[in-house]
Each structure stands twice: as structure tokens, then as C-alpha cells.
Backbone atoms as SQL, in Angstrom:
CREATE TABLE atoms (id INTEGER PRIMARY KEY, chain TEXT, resi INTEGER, resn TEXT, atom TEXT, x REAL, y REAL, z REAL);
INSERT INTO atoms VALUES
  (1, 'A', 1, 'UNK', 'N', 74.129, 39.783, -46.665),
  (2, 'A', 1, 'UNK', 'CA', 73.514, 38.515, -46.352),
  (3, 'A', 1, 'UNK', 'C', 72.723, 38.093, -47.578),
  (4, 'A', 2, 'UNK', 'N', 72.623, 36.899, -48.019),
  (5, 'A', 2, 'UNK', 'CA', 72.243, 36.169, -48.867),
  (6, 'A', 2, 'UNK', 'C', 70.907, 35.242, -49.002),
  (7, 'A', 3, 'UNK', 'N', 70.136, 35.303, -49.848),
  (8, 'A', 3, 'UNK', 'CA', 69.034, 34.111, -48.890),
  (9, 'A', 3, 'UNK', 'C', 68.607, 33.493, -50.787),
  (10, 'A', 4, 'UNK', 'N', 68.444, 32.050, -50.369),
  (11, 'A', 4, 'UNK', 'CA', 67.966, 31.483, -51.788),
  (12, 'A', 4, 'UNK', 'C', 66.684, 30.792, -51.270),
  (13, 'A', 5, 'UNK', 'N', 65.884, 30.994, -52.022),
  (14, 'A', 5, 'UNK', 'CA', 64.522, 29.855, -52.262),
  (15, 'A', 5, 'UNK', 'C', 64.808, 28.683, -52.367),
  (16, 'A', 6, 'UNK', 'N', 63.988, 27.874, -51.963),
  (17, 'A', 6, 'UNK', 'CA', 63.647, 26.823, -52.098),
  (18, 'A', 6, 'UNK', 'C', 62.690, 25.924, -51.308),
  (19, 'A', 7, 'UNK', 'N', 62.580, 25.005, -52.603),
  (20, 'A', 7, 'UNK', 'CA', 61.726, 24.000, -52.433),
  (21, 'A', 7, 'UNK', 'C', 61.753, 22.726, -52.111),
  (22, 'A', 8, 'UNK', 'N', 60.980, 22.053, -51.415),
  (23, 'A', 8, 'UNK', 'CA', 61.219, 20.735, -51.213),
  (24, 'A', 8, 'UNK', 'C', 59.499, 20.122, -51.187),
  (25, 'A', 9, 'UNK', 'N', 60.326, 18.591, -52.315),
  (26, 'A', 9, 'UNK', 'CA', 59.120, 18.082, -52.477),
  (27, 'A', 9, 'UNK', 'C', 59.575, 16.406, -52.574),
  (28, 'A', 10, 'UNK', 'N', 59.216, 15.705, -53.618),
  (29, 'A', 10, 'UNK', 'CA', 59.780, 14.786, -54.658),
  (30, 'A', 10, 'UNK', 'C', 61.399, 14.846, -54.481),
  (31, 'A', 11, 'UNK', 'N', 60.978, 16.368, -55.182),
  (32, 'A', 11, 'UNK', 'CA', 62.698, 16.601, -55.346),
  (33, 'A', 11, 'UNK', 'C', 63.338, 17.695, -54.501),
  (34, 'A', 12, 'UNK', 'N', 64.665, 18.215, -54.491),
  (35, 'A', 12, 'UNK', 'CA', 64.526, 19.654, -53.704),
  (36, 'A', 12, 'UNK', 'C', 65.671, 20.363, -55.169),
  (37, 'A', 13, 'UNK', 'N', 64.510, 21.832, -54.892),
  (38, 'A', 13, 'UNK', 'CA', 64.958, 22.730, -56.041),
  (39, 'A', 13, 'UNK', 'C', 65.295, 24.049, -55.039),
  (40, 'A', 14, 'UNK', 'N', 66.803, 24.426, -55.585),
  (41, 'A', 14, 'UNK', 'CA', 67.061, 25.708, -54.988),
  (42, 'A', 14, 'UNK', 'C', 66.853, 26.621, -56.234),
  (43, 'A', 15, 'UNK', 'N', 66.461, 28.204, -55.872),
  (44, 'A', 15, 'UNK', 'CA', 66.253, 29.533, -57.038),
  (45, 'A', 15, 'UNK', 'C', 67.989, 29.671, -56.767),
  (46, 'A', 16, 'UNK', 'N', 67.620, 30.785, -58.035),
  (47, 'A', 16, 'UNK', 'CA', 68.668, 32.362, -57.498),
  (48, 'A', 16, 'UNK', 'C', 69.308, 32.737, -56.330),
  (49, 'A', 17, 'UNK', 'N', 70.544, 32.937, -56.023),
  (50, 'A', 17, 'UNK', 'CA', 70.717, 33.770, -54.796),
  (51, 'A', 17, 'UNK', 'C', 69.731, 35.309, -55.015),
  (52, 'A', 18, 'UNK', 'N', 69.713, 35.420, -53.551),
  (53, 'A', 18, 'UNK', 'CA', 69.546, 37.289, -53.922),
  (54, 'A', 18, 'UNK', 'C', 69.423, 37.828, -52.694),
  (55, 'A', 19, 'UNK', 'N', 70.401, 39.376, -52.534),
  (56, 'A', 19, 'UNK', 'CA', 70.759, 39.703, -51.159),
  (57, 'A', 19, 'UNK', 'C', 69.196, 40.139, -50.876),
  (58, 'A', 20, 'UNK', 'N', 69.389, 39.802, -49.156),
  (59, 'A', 20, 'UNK', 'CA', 68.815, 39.544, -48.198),
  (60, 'A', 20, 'UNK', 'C', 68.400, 41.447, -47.845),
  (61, 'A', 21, 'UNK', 'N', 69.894, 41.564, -47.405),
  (62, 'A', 21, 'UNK', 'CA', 70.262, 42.925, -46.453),
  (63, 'A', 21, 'UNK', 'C', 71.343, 43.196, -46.859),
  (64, 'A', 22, 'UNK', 'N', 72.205, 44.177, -47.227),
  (65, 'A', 22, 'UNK', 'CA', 73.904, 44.667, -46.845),
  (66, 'A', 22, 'UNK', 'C', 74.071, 45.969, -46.130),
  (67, 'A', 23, 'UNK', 'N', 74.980, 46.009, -45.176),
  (68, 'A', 23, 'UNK', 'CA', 75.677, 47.167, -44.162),
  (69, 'A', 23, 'UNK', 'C', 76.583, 46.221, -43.632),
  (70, 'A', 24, 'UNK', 'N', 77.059, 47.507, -42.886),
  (71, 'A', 24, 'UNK', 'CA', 78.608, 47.107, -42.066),
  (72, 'A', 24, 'UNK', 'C', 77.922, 46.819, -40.305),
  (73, 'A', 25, 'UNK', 'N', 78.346, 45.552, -39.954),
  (74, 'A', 25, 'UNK', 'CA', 78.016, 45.299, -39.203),
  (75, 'A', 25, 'UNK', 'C', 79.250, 44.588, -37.774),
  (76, 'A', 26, 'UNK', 'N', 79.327, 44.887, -36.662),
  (77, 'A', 26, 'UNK', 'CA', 80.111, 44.387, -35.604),
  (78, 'A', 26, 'UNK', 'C', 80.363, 43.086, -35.836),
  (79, 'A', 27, 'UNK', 'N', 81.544, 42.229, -35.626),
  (80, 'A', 27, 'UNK', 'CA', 81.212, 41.250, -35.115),
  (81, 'A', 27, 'UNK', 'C', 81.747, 40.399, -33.935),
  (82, 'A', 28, 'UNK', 'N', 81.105, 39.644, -33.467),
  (83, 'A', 28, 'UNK', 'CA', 81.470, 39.138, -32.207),
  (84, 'A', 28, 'UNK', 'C', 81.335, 37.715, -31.781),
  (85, 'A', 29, 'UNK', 'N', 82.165, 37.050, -31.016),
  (86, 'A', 29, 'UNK', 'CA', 82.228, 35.825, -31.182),
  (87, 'A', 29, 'UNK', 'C', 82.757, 35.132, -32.859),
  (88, 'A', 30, 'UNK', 'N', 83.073, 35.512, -33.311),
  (89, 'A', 30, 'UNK', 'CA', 83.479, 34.983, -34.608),
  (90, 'A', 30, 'UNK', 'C', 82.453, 35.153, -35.714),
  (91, 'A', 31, 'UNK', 'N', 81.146, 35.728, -35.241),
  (92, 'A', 31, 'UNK', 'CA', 79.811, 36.369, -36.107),
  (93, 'A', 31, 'UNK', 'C', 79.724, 37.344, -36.042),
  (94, 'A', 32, 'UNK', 'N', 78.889, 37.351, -37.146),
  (95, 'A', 32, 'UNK', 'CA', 78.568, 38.608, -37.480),
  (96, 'A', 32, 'UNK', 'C', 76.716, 38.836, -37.455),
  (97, 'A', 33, 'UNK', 'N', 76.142, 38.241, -36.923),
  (98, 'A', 33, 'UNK', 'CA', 75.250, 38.149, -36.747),
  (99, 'A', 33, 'UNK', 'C', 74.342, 37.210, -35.736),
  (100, 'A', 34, 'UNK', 'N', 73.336, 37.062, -35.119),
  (101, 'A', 34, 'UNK', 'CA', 72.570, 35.706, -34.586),
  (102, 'A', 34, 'UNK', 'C', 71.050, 36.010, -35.394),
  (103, 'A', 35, 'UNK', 'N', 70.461, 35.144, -34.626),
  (104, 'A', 35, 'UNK', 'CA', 68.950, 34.630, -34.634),
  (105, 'A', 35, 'UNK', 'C', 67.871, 34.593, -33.581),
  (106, 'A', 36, 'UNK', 'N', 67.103, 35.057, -33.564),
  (107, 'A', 36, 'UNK', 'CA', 66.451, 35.498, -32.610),
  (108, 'A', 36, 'UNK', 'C', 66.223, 33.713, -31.776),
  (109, 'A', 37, 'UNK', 'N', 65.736, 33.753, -31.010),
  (110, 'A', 37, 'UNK', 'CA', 64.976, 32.009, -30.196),
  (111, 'A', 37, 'UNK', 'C', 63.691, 31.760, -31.450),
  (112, 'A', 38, 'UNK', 'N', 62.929, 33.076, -31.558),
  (113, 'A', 38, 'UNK', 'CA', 61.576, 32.948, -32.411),
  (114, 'A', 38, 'UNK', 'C', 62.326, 32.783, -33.633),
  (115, 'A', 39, 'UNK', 'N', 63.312, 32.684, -34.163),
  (116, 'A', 39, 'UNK', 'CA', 63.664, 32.074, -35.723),
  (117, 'A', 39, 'UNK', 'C', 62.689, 33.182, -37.073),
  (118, 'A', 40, 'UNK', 'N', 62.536, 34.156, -36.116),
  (119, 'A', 40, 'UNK', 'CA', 61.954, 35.286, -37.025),
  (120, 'A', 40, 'UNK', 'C', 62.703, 36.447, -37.242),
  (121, 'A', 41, 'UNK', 'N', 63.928, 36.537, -36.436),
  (122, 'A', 41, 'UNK', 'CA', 64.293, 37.861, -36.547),
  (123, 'A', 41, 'UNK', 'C', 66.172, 37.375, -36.368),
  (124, 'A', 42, 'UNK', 'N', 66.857, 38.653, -37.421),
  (125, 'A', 42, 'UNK', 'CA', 68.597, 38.404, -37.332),
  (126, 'A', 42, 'UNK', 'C', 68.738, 39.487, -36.255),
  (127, 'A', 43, 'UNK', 'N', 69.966, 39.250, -35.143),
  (128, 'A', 43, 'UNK', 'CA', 70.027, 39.895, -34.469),
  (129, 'A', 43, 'UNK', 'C', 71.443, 40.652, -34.468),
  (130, 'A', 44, 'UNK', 'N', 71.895, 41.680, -34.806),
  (131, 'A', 44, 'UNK', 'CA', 73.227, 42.537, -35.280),
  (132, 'A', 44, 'UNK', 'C', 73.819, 43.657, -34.656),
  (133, 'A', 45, 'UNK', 'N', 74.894, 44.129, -34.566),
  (134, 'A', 45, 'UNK', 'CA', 75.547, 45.287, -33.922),
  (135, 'A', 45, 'UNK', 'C', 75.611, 45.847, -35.174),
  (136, 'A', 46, 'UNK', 'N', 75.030, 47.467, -35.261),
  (137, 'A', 46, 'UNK', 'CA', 75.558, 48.156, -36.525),
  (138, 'A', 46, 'UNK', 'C', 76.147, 49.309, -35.950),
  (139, 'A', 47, 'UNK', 'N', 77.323, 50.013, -36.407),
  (140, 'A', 47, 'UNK', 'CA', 78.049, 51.285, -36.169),
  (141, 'A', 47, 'UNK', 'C', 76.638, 52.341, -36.088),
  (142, 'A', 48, 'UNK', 'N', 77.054, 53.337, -35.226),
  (143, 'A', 48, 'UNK', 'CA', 76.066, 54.232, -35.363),
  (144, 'A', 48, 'UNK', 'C', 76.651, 55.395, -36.129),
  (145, 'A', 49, 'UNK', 'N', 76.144, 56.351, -37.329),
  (146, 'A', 49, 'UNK', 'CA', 76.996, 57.188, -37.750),
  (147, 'A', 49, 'UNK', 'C', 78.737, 56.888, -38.265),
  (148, 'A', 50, 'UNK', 'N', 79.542, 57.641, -38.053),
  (149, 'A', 50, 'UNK', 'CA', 80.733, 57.617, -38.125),
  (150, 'A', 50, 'UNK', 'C', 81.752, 56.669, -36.950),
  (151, 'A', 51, 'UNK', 'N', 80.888, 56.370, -35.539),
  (152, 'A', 51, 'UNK', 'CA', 81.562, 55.204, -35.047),
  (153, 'A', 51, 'UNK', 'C', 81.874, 54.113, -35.367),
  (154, 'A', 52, 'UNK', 'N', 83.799, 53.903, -35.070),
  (155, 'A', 52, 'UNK', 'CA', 84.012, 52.617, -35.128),
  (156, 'A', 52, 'UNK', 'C', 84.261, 51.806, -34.647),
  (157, 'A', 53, 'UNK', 'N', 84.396, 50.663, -34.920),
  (158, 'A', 53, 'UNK', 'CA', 84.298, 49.432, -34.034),
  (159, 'A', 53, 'UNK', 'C', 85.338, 49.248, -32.751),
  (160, 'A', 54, 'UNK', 'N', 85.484, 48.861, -31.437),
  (161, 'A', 54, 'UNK', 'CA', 86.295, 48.893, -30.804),
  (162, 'A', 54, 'UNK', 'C', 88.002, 48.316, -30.839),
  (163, 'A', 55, 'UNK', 'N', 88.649, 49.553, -30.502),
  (164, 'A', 55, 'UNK', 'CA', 89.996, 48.695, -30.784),
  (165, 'A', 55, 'UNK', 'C', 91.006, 48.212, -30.281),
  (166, 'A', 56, 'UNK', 'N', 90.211, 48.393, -28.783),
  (167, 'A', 56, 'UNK', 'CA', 90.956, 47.756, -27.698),
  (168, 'A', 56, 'UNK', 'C', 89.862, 47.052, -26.457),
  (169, 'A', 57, 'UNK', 'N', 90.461, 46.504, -25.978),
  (170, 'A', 57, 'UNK', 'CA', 89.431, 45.321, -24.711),
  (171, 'A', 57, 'UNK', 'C', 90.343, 45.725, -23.389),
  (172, 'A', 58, 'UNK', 'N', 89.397, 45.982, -22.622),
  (173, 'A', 58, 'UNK', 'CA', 90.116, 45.977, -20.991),
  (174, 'A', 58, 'UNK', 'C', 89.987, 44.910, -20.209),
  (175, 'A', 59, 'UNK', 'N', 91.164, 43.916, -19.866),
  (176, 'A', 59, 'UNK', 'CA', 90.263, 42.760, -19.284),
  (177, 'A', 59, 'UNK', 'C', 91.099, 43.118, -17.587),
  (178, 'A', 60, 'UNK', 'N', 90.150, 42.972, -16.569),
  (179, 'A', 60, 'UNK', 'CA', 89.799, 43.093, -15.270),
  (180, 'A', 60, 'UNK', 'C', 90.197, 41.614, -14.376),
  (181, 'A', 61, 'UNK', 'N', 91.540, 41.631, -13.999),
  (182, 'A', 61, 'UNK', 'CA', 91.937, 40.534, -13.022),
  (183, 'A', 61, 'UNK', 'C', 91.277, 41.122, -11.657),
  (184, 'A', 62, 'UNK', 'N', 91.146, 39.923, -11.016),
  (185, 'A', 62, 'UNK', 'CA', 90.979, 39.864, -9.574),
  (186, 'A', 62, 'UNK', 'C', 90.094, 40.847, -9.081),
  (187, 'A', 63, 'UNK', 'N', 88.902, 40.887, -10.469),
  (188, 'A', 63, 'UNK', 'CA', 87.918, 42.058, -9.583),
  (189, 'A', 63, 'UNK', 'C', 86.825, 41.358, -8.642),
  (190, 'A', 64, 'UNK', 'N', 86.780, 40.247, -8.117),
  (191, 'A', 64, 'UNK', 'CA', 86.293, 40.195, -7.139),
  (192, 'A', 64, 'UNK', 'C', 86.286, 40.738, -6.144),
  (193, 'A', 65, 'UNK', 'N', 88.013, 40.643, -6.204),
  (194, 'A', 65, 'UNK', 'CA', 88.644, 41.185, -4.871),
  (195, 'A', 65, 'UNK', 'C', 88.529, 42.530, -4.540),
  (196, 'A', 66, 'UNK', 'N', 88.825, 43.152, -5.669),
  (197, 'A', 66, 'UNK', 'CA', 88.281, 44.597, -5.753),
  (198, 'A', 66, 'UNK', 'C', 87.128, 45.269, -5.338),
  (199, 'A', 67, 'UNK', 'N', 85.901, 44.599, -5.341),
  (200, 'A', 67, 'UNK', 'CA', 84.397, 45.070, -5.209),
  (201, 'A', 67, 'UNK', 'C', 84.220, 44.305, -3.873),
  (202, 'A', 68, 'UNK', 'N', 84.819, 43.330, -3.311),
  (203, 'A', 68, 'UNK', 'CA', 85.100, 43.167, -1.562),
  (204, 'A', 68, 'UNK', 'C', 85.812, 44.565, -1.263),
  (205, 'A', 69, 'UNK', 'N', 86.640, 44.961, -1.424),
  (206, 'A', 69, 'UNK', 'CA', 87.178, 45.952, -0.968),
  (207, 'A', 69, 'UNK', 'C', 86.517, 46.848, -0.870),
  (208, 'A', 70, 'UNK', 'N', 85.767, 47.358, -2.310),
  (209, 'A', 70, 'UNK', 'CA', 85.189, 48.651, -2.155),
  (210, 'A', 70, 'UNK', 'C', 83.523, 48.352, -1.716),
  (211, 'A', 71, 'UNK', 'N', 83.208, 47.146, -1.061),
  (212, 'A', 71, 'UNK', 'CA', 81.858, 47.027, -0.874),
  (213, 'A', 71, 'UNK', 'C', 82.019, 46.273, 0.253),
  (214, 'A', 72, 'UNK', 'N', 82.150, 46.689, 1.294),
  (215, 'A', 72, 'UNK', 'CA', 82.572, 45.378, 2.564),
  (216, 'A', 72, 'UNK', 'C', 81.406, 44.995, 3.009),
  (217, 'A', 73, 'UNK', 'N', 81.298, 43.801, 3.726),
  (218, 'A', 73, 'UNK', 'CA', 80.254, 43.509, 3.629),
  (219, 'A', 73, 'UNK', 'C', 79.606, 43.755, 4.928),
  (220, 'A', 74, 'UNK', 'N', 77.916, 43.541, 4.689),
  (221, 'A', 74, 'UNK', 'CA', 77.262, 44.104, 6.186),
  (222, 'A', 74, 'UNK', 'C', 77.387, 43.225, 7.427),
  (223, 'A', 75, 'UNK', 'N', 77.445, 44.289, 8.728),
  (224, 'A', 75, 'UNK', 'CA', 78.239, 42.930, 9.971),
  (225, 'A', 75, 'UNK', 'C', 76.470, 42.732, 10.536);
């Protein structure tokens, strides 16, 4: 991640790039990162150790129906 200075006045002056942070990080939704609501903090998935990222998704039809089944409801 990257972050440049700058200023704004009269005129607006940007500095230097210069990294922020670097690691390997998840990403999700098409990011790789968010922002906290307070605009103070990046919010990230990092590998822990030698884990890697997932490489398959289980997606779950008709589990409604399923958890009626296994949860009937009270008479």
C-alpha cells in the first residue's frame, strides 16, 4: 500500500510516493482491503503462518428447507 502527501492550499502539491505497509493479504469482494467507518483504521485478512488462501467455496441450495427439517418448529 502506498500513501503520498499532500497539500492543499492556493495550490495543491502532492510529495513522494512512499509505502504505507506491504504483506500478503486475502482478498475479497474484488479488495484487498477496507476502511474502518472511523476513517482511522485499514481493515485486512492476512494468512496466518503457512496458511493459504481458500480454494474452494461451498455454496448451500435450499438450506432453508433444510434447517425446517432439522429444526421443526414448536406446536
Amino acid at each position: 500500500m502506498m500513501a503520498v502527501d499532500t497539500r492543499a492550499g492556493s495550490t495543491f502539491t502532492a510529495g513522494l510516493p512512499h509505502m504505507l505497509f506491504a504483506g500478503n493479504y486475502y482478498t475479497w469482494a474484488g479488495r484487498t482491503y477496507d476502511v474502518s467507518p472511523d476513517s482511522k483504521r485499514f481493515l485486512m485478512l492476512q494468512p496466518v503462518g503457512e496458511e493459504q488462501a481458500p480454494t474452494q467455496i461451498n455454496v448451500v441450495l435450499n438450506w432453508f428447507e433444510e434447517l425446517k427439517r432439522r429444526v421443526p418448529a414448536k406446536q
